[in-house]
Backbone as CSV, one residue per row, in Angstrom:
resi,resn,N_x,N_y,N_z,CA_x,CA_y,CA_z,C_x,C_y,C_z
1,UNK,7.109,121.170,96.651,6.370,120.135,95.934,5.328,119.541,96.857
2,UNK,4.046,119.354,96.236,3.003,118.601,97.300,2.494,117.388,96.275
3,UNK,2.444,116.606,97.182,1.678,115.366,96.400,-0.115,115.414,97.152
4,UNK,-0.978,115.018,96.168,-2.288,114.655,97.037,-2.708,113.394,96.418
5,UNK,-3.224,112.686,97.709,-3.904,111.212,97.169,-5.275,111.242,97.533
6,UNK,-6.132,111.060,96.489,-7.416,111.413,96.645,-8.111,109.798,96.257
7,UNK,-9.011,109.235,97.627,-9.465,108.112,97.340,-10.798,107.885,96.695
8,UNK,-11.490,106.596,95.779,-12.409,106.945,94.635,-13.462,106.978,96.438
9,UNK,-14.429,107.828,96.208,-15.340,107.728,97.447,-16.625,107.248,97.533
10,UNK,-17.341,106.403,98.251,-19.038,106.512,98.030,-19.641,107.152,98.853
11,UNK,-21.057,107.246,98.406,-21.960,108.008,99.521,-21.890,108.212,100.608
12,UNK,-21.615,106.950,101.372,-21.493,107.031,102.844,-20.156,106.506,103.162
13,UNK,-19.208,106.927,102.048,-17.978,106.937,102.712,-17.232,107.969,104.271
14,UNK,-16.074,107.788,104.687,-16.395,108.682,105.833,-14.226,108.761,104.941
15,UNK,-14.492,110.183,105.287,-13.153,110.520,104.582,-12.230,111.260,105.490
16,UNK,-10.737,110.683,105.197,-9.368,111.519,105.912,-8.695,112.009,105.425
17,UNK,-8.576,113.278,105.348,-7.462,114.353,104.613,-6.693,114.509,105.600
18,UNK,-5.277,113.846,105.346,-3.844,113.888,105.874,-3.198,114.687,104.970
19,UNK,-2.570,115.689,105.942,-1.729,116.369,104.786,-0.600,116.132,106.005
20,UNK,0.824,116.094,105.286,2.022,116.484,106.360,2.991,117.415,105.482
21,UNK,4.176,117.504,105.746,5.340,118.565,105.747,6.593,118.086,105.528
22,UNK,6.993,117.931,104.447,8.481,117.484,105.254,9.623,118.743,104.851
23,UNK,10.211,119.214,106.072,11.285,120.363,105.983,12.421,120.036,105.676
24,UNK,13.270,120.393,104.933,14.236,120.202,104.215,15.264,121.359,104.178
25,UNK,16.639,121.384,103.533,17.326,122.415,103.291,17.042,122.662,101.663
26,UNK,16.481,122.045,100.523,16.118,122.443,99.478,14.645,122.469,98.729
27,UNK,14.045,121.101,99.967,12.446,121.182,99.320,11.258,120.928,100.450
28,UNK,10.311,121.643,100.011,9.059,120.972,100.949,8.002,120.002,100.323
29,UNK,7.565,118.995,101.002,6.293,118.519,100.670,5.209,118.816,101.642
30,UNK,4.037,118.638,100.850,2.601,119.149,101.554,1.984,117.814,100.899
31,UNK,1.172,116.819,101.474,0.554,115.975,101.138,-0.800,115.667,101.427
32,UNK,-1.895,115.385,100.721,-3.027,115.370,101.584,-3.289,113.922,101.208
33,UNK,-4.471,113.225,101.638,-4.794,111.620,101.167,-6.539,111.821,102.119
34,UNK,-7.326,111.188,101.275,-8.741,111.189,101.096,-9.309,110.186,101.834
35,UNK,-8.645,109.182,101.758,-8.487,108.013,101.987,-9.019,107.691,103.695
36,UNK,-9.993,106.592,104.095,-9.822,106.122,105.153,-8.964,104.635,105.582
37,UNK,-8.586,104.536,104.504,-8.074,102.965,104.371,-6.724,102.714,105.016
38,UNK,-6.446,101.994,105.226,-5.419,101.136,106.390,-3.904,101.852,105.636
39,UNK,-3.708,101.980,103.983,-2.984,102.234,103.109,-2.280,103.824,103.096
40,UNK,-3.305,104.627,103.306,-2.856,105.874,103.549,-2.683,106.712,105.327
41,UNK,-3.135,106.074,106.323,-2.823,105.856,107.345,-1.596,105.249,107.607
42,UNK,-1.358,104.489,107.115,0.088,103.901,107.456,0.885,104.485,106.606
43,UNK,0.969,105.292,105.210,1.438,106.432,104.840,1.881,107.266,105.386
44,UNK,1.136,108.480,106.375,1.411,109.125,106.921,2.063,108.825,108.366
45,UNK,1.687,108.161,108.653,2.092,107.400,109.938,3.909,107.404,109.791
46,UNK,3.729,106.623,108.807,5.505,106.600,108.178,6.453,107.655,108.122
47,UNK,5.544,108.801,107.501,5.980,110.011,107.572,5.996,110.675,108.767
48,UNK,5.519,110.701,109.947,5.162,110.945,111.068,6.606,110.367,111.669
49,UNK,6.780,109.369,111.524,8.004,108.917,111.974,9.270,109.085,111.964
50,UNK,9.490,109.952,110.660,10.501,110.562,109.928,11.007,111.871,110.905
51,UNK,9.850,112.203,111.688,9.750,113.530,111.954,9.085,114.736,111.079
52,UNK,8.152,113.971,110.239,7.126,114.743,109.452,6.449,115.316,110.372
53,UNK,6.195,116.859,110.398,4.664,117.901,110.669,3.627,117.767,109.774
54,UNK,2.311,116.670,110.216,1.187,116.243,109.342,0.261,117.119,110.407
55,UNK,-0.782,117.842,109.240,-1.762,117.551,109.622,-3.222,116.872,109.099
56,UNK,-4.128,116.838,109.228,-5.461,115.384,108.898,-6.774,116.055,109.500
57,UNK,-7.687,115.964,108.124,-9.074,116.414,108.327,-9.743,115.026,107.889
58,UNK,-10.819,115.263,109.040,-11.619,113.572,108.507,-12.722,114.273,108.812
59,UNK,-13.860,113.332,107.793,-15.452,113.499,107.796,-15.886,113.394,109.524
60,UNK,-15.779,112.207,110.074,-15.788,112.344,111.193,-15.435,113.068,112.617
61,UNK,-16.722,112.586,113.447,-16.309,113.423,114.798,-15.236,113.205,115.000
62,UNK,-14.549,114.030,116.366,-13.999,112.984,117.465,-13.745,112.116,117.968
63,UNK,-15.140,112.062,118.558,-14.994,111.089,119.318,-14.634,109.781,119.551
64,UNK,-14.645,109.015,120.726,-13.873,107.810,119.798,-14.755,106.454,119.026
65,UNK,-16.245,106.826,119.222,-17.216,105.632,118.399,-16.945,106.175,116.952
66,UNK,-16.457,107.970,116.845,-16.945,108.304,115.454,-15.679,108.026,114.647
67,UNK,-14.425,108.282,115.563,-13.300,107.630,115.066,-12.984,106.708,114.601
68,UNK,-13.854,105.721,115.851,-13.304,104.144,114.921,-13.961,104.021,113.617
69,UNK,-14.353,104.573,112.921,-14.721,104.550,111.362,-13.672,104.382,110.259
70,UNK,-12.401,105.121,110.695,-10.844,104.874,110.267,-11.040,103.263,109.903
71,UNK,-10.724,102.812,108.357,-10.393,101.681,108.288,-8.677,101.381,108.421
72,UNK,-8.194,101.875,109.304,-6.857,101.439,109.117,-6.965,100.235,110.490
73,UNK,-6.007,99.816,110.919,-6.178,98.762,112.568,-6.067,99.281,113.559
74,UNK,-6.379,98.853,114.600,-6.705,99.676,115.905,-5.132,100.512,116.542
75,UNK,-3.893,99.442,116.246,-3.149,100.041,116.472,-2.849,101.429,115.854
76,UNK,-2.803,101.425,114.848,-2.241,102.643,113.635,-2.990,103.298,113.612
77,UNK,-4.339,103.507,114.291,-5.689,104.698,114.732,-4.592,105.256,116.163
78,UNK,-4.619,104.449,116.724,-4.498,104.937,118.408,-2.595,105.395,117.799
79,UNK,-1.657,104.722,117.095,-0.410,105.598,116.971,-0.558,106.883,116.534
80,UNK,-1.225,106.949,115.301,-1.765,108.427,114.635,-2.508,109.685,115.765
81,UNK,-2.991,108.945,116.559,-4.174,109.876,117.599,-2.893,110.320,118.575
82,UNK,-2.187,109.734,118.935,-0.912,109.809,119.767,-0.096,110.445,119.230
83,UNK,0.384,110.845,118.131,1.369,111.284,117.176,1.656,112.588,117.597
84,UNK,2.562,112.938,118.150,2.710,114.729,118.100,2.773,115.749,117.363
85,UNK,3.244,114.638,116.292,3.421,115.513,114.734,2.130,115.600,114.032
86,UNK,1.269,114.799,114.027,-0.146,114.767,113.093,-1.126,115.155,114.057
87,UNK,-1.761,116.628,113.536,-3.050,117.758,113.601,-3.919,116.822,112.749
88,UNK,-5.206,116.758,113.581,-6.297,116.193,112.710,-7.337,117.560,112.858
89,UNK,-8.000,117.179,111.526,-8.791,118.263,111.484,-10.514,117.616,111.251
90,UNK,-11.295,118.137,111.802,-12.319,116.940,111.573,-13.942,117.910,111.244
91,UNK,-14.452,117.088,110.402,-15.895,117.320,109.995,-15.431,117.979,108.342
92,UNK,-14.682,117.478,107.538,-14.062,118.574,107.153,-14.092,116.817,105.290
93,UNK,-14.646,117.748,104.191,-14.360,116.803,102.916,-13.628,117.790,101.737
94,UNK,-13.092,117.447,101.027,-12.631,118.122,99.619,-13.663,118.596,99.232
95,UNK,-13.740,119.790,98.851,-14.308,120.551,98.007,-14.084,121.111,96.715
96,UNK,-12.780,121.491,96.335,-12.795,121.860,94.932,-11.199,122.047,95.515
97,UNK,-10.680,121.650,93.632,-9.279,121.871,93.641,-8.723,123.223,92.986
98,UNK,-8.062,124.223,93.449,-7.740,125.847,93.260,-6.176,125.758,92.430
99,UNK,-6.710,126.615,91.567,-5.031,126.847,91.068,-5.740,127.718,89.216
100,UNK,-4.571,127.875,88.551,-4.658,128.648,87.660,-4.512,127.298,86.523
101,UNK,-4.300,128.091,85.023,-3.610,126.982,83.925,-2.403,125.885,84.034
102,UNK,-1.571,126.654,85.295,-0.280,126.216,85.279,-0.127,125.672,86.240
103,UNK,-0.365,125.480,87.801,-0.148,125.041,88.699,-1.802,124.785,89.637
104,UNK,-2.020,123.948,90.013,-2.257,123.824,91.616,-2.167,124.439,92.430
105,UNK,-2.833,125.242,92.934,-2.364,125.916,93.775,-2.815,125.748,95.374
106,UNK,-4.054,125.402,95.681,-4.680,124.741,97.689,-6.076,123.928,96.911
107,UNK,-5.860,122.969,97.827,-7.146,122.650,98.090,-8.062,122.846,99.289
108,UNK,-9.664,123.383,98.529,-10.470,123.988,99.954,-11.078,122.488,99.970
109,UNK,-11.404,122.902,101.618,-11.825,121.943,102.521,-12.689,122.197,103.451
110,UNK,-14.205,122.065,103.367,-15.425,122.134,103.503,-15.474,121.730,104.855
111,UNK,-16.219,122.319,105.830,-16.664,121.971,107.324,-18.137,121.771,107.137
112,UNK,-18.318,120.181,107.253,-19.690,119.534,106.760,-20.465,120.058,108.273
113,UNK,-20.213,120.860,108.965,-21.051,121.538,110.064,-21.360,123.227,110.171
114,UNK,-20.528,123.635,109.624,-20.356,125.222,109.499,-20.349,125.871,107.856
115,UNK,-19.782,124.911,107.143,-20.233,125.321,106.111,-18.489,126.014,105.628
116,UNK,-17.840,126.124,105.955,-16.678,126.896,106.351,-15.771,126.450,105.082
117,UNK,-14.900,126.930,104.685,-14.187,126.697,103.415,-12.809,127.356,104.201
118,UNK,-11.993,125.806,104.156,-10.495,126.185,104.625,-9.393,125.290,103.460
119,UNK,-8.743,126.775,103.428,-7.954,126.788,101.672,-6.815,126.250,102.481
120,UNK,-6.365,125.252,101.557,-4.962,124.480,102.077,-3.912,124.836,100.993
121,UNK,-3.206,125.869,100.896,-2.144,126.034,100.131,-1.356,124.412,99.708
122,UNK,-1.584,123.930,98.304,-0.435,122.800,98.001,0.218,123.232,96.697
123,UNK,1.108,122.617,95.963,1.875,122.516,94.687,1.359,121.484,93.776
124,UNK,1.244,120.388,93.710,0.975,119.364,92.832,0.146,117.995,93.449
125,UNK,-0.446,117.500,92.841,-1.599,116.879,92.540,-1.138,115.303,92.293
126,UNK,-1.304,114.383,93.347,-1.174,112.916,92.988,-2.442,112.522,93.501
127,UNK,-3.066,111.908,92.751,-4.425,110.960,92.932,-4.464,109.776,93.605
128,UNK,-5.220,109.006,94.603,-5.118,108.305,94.999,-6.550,107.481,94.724
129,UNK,-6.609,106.777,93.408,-8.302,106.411,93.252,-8.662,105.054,94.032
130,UNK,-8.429,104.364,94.615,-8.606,103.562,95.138,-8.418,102.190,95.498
131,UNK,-8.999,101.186,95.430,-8.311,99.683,95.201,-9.200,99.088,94.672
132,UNK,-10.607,99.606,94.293,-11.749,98.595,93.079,-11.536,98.812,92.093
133,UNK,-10.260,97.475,91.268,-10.125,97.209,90.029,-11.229,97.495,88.897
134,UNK,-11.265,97.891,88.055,-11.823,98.169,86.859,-12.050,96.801,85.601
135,UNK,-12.367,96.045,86.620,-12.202,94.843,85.497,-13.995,94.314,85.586
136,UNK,-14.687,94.748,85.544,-16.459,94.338,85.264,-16.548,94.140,84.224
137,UNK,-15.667,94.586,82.806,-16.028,93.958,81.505,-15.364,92.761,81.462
138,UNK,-14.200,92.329,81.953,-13.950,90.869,81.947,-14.715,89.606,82.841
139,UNK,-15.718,90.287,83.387,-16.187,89.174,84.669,-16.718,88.179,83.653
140,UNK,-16.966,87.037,84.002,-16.869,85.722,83.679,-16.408,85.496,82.047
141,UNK,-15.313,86.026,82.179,-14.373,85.810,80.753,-12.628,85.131,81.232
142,UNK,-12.164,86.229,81.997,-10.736,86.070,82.341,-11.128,85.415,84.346
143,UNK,-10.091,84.599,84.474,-10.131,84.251,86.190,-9.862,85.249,86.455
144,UNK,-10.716,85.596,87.538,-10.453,86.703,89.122,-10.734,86.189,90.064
145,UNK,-10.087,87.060,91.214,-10.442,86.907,92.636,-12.039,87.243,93.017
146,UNK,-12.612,87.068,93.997,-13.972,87.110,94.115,-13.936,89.013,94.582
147,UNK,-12.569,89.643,94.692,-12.455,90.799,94.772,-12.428,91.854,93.421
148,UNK,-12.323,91.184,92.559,-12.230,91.250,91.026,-11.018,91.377,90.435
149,UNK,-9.695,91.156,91.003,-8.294,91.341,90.544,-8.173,90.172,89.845
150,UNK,-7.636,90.269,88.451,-6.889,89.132,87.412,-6.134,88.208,87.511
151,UNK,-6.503,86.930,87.717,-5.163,86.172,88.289,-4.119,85.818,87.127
152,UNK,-3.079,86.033,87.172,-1.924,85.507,86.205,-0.941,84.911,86.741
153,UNK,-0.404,84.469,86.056,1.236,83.440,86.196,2.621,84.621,86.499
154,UNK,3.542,84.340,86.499,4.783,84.987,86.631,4.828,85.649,85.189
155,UNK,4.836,85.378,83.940,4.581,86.004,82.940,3.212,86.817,82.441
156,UNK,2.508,87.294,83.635,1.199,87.618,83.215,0.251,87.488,82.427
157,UNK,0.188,86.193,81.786,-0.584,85.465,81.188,-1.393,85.252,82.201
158,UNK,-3.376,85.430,81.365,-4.299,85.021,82.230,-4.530,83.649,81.691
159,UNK,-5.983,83.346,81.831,-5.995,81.929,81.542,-6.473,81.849,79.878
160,UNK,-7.337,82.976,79.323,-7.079,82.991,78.181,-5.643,83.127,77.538
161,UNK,-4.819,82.364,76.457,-3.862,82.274,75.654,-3.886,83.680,74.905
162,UNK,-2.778,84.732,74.788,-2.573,85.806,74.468,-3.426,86.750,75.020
163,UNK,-4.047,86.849,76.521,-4.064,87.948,77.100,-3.523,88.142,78.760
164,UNK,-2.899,89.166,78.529,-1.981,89.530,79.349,-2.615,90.409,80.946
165,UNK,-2.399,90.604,81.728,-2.575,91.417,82.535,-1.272,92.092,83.609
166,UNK,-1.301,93.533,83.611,-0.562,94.111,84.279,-0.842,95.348,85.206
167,UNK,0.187,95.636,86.492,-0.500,96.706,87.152,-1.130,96.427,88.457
168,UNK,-1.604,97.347,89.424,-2.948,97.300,90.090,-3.929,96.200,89.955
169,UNK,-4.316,95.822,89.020,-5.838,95.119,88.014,-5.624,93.581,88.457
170,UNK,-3.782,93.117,88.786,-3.592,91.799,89.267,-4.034,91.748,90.901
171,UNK,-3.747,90.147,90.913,-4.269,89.777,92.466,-2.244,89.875,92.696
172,UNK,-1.720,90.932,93.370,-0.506,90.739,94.012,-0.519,91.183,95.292
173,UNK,0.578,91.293,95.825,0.501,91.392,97.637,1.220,92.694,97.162
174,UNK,2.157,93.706,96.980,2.386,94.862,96.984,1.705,95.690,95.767
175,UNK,0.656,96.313,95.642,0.657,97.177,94.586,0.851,98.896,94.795
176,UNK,2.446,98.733,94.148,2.562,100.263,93.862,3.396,100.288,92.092
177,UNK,3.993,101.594,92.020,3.866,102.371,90.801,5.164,101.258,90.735
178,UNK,6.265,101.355,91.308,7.591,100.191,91.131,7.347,98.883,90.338
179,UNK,6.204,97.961,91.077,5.542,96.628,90.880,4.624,96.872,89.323
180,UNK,4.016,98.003,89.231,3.254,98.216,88.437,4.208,98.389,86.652
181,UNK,5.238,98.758,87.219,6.536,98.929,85.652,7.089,97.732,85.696
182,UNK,7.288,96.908,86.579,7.842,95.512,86.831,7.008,94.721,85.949
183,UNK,5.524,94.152,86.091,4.520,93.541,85.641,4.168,94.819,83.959
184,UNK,4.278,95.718,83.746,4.305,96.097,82.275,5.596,95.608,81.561
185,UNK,6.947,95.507,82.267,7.909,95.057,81.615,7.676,93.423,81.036
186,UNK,7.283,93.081,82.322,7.109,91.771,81.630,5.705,91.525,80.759
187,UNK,5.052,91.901,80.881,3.796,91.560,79.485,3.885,92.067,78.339
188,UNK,4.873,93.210,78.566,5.201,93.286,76.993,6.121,92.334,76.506
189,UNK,6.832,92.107,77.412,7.799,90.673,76.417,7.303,89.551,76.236
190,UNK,6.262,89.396,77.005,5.672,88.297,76.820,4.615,88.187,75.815
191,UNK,3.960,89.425,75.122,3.079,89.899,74.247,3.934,89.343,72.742
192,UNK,4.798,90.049,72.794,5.856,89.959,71.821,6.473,88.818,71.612
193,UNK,6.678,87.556,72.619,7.213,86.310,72.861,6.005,85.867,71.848
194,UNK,4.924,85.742,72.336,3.776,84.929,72.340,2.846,85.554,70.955
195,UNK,3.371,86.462,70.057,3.118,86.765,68.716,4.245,86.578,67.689
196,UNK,5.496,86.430,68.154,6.234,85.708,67.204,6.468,84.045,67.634
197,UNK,6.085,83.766,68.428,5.554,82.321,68.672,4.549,81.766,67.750
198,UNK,3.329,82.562,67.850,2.460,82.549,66.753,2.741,82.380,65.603
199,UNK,3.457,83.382,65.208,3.965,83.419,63.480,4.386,82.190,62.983
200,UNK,5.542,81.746,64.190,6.383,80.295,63.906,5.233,79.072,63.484
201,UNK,4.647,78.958,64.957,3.701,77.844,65.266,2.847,77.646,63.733
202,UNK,2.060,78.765,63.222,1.396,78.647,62.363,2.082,78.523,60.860
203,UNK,2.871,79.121,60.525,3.703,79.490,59.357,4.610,78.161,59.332
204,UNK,4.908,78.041,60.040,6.481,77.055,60.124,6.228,75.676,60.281
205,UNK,5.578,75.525,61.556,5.294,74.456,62.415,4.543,73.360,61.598
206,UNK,2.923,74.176,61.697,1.971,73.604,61.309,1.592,73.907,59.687
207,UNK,2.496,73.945,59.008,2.450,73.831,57.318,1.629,73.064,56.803
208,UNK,0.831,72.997,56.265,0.114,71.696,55.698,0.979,71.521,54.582
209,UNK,1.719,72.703,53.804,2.205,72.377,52.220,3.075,71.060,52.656
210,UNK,3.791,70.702,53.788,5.125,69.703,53.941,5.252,68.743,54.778
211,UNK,5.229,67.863,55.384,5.536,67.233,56.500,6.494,67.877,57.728
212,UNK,6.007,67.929,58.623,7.272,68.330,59.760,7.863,67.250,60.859
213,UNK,8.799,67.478,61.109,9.513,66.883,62.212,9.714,67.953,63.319
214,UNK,9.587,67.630,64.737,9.560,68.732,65.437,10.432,68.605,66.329
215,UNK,11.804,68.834,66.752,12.406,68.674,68.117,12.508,69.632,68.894
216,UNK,11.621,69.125,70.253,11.727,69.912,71.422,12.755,69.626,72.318
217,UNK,13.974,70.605,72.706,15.073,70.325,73.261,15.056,71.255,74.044
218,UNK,16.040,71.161,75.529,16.233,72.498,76.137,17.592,73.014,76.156
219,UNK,18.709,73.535,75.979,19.640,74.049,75.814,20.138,73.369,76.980
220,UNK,19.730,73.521,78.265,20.475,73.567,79.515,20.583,71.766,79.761
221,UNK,19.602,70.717,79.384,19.302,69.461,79.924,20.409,68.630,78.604
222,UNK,21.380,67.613,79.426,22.014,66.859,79.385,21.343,65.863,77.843
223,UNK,20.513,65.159,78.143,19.816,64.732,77.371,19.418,65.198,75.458
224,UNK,18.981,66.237,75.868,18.355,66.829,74.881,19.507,67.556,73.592
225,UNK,20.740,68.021,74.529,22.036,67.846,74.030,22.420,66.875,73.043
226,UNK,22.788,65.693,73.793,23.328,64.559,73.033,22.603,64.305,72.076
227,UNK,21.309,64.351,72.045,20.481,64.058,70.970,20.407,64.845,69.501
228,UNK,20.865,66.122,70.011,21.047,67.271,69.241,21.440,66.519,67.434
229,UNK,23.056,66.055,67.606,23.428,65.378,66.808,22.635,64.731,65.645
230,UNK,21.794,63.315,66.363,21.132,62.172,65.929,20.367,63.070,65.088
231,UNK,19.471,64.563,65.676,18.527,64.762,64.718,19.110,65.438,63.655
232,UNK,20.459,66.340,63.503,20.959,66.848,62.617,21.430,66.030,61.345
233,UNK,21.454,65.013,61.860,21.773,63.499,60.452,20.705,63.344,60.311
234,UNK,20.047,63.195,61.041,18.209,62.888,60.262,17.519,64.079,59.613
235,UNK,18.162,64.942,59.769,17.613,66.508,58.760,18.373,66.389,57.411
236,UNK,20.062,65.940,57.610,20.363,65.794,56.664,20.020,65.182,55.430
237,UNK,19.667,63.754,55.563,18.840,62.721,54.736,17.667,63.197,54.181
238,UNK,16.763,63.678,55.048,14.990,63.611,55.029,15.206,65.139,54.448
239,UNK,15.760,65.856,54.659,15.870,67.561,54.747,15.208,67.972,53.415
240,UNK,15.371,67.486,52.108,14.608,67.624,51.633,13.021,67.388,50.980
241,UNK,12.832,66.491,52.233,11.168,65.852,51.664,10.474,66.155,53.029
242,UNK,11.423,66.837,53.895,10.376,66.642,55.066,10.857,68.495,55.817
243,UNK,10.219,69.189,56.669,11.007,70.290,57.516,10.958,69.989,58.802
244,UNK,12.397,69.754,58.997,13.021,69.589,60.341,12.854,70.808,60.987
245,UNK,12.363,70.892,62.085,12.441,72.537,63.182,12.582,72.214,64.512
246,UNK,13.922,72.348,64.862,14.781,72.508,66.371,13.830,73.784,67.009
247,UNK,13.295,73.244,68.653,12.615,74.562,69.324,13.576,74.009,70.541
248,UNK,13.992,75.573,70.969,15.041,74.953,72.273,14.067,75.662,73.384
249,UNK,13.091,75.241,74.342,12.585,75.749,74.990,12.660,76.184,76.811
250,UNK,14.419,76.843,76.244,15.065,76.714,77.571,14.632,78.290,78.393
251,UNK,13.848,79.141,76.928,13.625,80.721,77.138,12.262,80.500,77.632
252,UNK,11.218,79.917,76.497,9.715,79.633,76.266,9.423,78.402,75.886
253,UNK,8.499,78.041,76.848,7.497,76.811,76.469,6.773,77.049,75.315
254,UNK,6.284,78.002,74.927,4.784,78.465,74.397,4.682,77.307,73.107
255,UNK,5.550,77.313,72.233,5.479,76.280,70.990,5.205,75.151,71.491
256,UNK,5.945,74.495,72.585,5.879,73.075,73.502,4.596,72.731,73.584
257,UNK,4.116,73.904,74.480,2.728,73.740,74.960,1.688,73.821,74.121
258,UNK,1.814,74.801,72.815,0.639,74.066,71.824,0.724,72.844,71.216
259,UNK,1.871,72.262,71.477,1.946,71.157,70.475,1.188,69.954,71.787
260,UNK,1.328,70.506,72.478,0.787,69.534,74.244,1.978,68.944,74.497
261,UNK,3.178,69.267,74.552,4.012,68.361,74.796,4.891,69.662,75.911
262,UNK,5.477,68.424,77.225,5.861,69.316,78.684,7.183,68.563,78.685
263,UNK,7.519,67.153,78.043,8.834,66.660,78.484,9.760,66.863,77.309
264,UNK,10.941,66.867,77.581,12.219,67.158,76.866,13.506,66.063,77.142
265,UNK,13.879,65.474,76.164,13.749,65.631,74.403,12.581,65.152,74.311
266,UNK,11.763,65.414,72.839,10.661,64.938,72.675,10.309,65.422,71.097
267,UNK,9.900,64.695,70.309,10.149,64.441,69.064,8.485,64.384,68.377
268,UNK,8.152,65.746,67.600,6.312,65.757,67.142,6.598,65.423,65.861
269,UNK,5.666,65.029,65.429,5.557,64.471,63.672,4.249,65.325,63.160
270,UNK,4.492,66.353,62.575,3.127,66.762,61.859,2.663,66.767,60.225
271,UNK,1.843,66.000,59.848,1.946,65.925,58.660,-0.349,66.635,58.409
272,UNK,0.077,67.256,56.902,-1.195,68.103,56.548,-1.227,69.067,57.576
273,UNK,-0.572,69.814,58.698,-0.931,70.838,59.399,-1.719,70.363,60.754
274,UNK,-1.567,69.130,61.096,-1.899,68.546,62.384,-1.080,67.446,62.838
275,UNK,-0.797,67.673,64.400,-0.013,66.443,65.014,-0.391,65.154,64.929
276,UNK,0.549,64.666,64.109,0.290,63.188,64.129,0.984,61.979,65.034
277,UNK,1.829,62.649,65.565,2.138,61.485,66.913,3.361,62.416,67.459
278,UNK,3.631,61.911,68.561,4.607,62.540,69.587,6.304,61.240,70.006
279,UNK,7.283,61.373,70.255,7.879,60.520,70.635,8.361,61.209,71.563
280,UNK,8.398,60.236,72.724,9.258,60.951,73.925,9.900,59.496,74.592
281,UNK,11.093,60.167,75.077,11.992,58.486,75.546,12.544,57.928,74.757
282,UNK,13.506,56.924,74.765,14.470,56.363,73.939,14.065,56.945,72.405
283,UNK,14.602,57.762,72.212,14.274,58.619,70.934,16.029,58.666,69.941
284,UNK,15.996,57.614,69.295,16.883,56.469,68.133,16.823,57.266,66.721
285,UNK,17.759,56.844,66.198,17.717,57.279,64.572,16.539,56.598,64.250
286,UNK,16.165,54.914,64.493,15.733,54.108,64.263,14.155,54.766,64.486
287,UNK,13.882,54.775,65.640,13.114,55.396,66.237,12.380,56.598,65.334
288,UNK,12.733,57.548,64.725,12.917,58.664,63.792,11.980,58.087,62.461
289,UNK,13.018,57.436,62.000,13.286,56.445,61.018,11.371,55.898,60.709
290,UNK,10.976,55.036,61.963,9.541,54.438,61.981,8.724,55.707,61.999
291,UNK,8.575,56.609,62.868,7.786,57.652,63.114,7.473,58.262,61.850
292,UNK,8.610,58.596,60.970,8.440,58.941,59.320,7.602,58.500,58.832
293,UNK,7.706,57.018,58.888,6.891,56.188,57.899,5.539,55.985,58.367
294,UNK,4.888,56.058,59.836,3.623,55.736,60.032,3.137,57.505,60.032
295,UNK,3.664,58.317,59.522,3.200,59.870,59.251,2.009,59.589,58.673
């Protein structure tokens, strides 16, 4: 099995094809990476350590002004150059990828001085496109970094309400394929949270046909508990001239927060399909009782 990571490149990029080996009693890998970046250097490096046989073709000379072109850090240039296990091969870019319908089979590798075409026998094909996010159609729509990555919350919510971001495309400190199913797991639940939230909010909540009463409670808080009661007798009475709706927002804020309300217990009155007052604090039958009537 070979993996290759091929980085997105520009004009005057200066490029490193690392390939290494790892020997096994059932499998081999062959790896190459395009890449001059700190990311795939310390890749192989890793592997190097293992007791991987790498070897590495870069655009560049030798020497060591043409070397330091390596964006990896000075250390992890000079460990790699030291490495017994990693062959560098140099003057040398991708040229075309070889294989039939079915497999992969080498990639040749061009000597930007001789002209020379050296076929690297591999198996399979991993891409390595780079780290410039793809987000230029959101620029001044969604927050980003001045690098262009999406900023979101722990639920990947950006700052627009119902859009999500996941993947690479965020501002996080590890991005790989692990982190990347981590952050899709969660925006889809949160996609799905935040469209049957919707349904409620609009359908339920904000009815114009009825008056509502709204209690925001949290399952877990002491408070919001005891109160539980008081409002279930006040549904009883009113229950038919008014719709009582318990939100326990011990899972999701999201209903809370359109209504603008952050503290718990806390008691909305909506009458015609807009909030008409909020109660929070000593929150009484009595209490209930007045809020009804100035609806």
């Amino acid at each position: 099995m070979s993996l290759v990571y091929n980085a997105e490149l520009s004009a005057d990029d200066s490029c490193n094809w690392m390939r290494f080996t790892i020997s096994a009693s059932v499998v081999a890998y062959k790896v190459f990476s395009t890449s001059r970046s700190m990311t795939s250097h310390t890749c192989c490096l890793r592997k190097a350590r293992m007791g991987v046989p790498m070897s590495a073709s870069s655009k560049t000379d030798r020497s060591p002004s043409k070397a330091s072109k390596m964006d990896c850090n000075e250390i992890a240039r000079e460990e790699a150059m030291a490495n017994p296990k990693m062959e560098f091969i140099w003057n040398t870019l991708p040229a075309e990828f070889r294989g039939d319908e079915e497999h992969l089979r080498s990639v040749a590798l061009k000597n930007l001085k001789t002209n020379e075409i050296l076929d690297i026998p591999v198996d399979t094909c991993f891409l390595f496109i780079g780290y410039v996010p793809n987000t230029e159609i959101f620029k001044g729509i969604i927050n980003m970094t001045r690098a262009g990555y999406v900023l979101t919350n722990e639920k990947m919510e950006t700052n627009i309400p119902g859009v999500f971001a996941a993947g690479d495309v965020r501002d996080k400190f590890l991005k790989q394929v692990a982190t990347a199913v981590g952050d899709g797991a969660i925006a889809g639940y949160a996609a799905e949270k935040y469209l049957a939230e919707s349904e409620v909010f609009e359908n339920q909540i904000m009815d114009a046909s009825v008056p509502g009463v709204v209690y925001i409670w949290n399952a877990v808080d002491t408070a919001s508990r005891d109160l539980l009661p008081v409002i279930e007798d006040f549904e009883k009475e009113h229950g038919s001239n008014i719709k009582v709706t318990k939100v326990d927002i011990y899972k999701s804020t999201g209903i809370a927060s359109r209504l603008g309300i952050s503290a718990v217990p806390s008691v909305a009155f909506i009458q015609n399909g807009k909030l008409a007052g909020v109660l929070t604090g000593q929150i009484t039958r009595q209490a209930l009782e007045d809020g009804l009537i100035h609806m």
